[in-house]
C-alpha positions as CSV (number, residue, x, y, z in Angstrom):
1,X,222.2,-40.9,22.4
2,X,222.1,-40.2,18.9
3,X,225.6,-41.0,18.0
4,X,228.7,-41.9,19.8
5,X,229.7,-38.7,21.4
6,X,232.3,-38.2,19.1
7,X,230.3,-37.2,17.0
8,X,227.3,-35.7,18.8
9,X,227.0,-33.0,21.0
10,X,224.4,-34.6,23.4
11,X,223.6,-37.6,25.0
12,X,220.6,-39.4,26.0
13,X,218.0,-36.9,24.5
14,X,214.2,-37.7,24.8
15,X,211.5,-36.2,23.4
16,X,209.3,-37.7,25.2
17,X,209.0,-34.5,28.1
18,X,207.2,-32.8,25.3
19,X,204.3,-35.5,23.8
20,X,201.3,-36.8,24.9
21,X,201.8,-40.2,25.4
22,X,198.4,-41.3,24.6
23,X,197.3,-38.8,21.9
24,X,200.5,-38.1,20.2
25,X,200.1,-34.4,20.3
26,X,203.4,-32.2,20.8
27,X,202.9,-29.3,23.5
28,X,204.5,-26.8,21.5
29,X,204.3,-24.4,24.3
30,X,206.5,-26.0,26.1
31,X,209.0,-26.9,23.6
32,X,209.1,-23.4,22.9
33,X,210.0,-22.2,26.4
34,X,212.7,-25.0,26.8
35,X,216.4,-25.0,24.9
36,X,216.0,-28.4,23.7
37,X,214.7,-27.6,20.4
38,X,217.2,-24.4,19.7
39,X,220.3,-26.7,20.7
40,X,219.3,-29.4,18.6
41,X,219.2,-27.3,15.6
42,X,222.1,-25.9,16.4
43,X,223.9,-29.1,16.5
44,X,222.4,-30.7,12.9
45,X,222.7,-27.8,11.6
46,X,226.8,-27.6,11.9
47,X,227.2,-31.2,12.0
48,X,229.5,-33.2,9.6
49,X,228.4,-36.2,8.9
50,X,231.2,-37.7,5.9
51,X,232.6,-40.4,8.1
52,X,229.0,-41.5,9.5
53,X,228.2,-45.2,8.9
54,X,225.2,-46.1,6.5
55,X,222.8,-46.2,9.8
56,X,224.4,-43.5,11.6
57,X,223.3,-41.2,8.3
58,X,219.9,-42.9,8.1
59,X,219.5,-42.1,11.7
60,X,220.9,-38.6,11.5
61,X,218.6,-37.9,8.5
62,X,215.3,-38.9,10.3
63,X,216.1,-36.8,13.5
64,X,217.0,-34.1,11.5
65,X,213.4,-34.4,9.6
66,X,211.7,-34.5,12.7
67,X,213.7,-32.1,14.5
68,X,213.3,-29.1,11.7
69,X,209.6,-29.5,11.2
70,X,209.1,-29.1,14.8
71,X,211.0,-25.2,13.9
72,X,208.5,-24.9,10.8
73,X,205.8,-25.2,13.6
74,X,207.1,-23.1,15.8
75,X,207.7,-20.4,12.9
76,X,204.3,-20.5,12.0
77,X,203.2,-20.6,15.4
78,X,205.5,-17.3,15.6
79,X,204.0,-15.4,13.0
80,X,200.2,-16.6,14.0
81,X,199.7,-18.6,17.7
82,X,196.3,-19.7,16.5
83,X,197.6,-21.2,13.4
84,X,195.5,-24.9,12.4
85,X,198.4,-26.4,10.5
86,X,199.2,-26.9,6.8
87,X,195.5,-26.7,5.7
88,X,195.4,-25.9,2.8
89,X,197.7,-26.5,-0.6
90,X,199.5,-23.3,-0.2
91,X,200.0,-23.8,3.2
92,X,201.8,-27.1,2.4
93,X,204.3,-25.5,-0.2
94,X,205.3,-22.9,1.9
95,X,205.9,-25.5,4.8
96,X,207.5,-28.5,3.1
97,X,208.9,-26.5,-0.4
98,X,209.4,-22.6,0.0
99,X,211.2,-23.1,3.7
100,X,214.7,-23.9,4.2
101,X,217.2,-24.8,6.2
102,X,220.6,-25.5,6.7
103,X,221.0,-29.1,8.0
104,X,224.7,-30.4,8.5
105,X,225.6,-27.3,6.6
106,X,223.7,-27.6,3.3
107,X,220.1,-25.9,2.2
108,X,217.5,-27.5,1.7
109,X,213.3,-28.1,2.3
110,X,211.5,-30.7,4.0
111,X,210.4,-32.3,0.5
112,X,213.9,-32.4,-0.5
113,X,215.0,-34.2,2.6
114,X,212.2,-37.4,2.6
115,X,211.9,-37.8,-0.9
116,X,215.9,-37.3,-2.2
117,X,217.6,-38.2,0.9
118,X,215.5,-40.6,3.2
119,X,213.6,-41.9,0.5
120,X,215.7,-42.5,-2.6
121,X,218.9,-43.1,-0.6
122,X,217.4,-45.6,2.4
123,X,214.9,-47.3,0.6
124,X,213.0,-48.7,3.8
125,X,209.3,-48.4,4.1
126,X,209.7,-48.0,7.4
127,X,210.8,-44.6,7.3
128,X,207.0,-43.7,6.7
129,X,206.1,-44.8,10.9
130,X,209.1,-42.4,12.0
131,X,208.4,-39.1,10.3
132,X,206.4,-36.7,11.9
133,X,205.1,-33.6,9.8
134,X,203.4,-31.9,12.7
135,X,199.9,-32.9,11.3
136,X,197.0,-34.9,13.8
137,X,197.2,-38.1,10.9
138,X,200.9,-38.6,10.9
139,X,202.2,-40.9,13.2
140,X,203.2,-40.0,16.0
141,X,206.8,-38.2,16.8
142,X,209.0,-40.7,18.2
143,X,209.5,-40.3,21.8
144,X,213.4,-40.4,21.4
145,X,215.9,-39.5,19.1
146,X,217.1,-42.4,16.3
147,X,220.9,-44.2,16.8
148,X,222.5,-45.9,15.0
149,X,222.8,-48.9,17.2
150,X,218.7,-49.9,18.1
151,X,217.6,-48.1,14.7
152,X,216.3,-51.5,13.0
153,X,214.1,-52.4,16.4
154,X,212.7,-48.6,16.9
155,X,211.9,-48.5,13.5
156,X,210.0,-52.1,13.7
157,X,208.6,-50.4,17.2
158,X,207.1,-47.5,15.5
159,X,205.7,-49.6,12.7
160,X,204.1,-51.9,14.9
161,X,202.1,-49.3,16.3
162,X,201.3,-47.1,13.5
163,X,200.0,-50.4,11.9
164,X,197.9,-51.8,14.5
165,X,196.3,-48.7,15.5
166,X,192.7,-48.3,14.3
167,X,193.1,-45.0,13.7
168,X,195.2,-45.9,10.4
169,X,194.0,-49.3,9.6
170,X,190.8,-51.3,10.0
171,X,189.9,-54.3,8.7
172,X,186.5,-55.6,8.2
173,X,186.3,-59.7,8.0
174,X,182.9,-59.5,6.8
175,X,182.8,-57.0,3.6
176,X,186.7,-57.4,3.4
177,X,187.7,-53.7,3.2
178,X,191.0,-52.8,4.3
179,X,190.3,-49.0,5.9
180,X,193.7,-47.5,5.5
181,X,195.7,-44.0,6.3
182,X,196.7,-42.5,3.0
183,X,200.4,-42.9,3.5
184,X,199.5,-46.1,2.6
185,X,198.2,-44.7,-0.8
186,X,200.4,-41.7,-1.3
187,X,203.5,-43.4,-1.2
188,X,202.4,-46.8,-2.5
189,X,205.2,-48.1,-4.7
190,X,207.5,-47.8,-1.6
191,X,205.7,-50.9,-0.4
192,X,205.6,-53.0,-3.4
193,X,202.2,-51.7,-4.8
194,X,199.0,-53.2,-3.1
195,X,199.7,-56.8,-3.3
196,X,203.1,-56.2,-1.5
197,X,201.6,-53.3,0.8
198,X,199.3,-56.7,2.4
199,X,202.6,-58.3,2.6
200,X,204.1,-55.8,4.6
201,X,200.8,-55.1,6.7
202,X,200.2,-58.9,7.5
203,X,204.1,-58.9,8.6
204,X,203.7,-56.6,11.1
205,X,199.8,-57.7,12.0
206,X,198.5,-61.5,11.4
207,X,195.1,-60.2,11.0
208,X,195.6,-58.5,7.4
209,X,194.8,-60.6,4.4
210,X,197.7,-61.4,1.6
211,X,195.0,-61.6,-1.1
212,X,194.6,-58.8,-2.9
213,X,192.3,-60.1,-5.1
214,X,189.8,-60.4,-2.4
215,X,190.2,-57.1,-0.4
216,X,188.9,-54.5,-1.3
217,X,191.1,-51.0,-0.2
218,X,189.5,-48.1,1.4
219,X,191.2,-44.8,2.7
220,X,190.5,-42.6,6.1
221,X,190.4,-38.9,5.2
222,X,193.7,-37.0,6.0
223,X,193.5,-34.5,9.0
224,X,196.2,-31.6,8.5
225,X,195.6,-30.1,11.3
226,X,198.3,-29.2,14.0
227,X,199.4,-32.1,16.4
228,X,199.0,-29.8,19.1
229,X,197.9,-29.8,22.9
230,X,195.5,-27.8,24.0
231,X,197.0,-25.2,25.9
232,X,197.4,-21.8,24.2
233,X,200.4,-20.7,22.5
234,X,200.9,-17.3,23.4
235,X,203.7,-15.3,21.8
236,X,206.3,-17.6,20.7
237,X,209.7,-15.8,20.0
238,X,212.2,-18.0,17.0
């Protein structure tokens, strides 16, 4: 459940029936051909949200990223069922910039909603583990909605396994290089710079270093490509 009923049209709403456990990757054919997505806009996009607690917003705003770039996907997907994902820079602005939509009945893009809302009003690095932007290097979309009530430990649960997953980090004891996902890089001052990003690494794994002095930071290239199963698209209907 996403909020207490009083305030949310649905309870106990997984997204689990649509991800590869093991992989990450969203079957989007499915989640085109079920109602779960189209009521879930429905919902955030109509949804007043003035009397919401401080985590029942930060909860509401994360679902809602998650939730609207899985319908950016499925647009694209729409117009072209063999598109690759946000490849190239264009591609990126019209995703995350030039779309819009109405979420708890204001307008507004993808970019707007991480970096003004989540980001600037939240201030938990943290929120970098729980968004999804339908690319193969994000991490992976959560396998439930956010509440307000087990936010804190599912946040700490995603970030535990974003961070000790070798696919985003790697850490050499030998020539001390720190192989990192460029979130890590990209949004660096939400972690305190380097010297407090191997603070908040070695938190959550005992095998980072804390000097900074003697670790040396490396970067894994970014894949944009679609999270997507395998199995073909077809014609997808929004």
């Amino acid at each position: 459940m996403l909020m207490p009923t009083s305030k949310f049209l649905s309870t106990n709403i997984l997204i689990k029936d649509f991800i590869d456990p093991t992989t990450g990757r969203v079957n989007y054919y499915k989640l085109k051909n079920d109602r779960w997505l189209p009521e879930r806009v429905s919902e955030f996009e109509s949804m007043d949200i003035y009397d919401f607690t401080y985590h029942e917003k930060f909860a509401f705003w994360l679902n809602a990223y998650n939730i609207f770039t899985l319908q950016g996907a499925l647009i694209e997907l729409s117009k072209n069922p063999k598109w690759k994902g946000n490849l190239s820079t264009w591609s990126k602005i019209k995703f995350f910039v030039l779309r819009k939509f109405t979420i708890a009945h204001k307008k507004m893009n993808l970019r707007f909603l991480e970096n003004e809302i989540l980001r600037k009003e939240f201030k938990d690095p943290r929120i970098h583990f729980a968004l999804n932007c339908a690319s193969a290097s994000c991490p992976y979309l959560p396998d439930q909605l956010f509440n307000a009530e087990t936010l804190n430990n599912y946040l700490d649960t995603l970030t535990i396994n974003f961070i000790n997953n070798p696919l985003n980090l790697s850490y050499n004891h030998d020539t001390k290089i720190l192989k990192l996902n460029l979130i890590f890089k990209w949004y660096s001052n939400d972690f305190g710079g380097d010297e407090g990003l191997l603070k908040f690494l070695h938190k959550y794994n005992n095998d980072i270093p804390l000097d900074i002095q003697t670790t040396k930071l490396e970067y894994f290239k970014y894949d944009w490509s679609i999270n997507s199963q395998s199995k073909p698209i077809l014609t997808l209907r929004i």
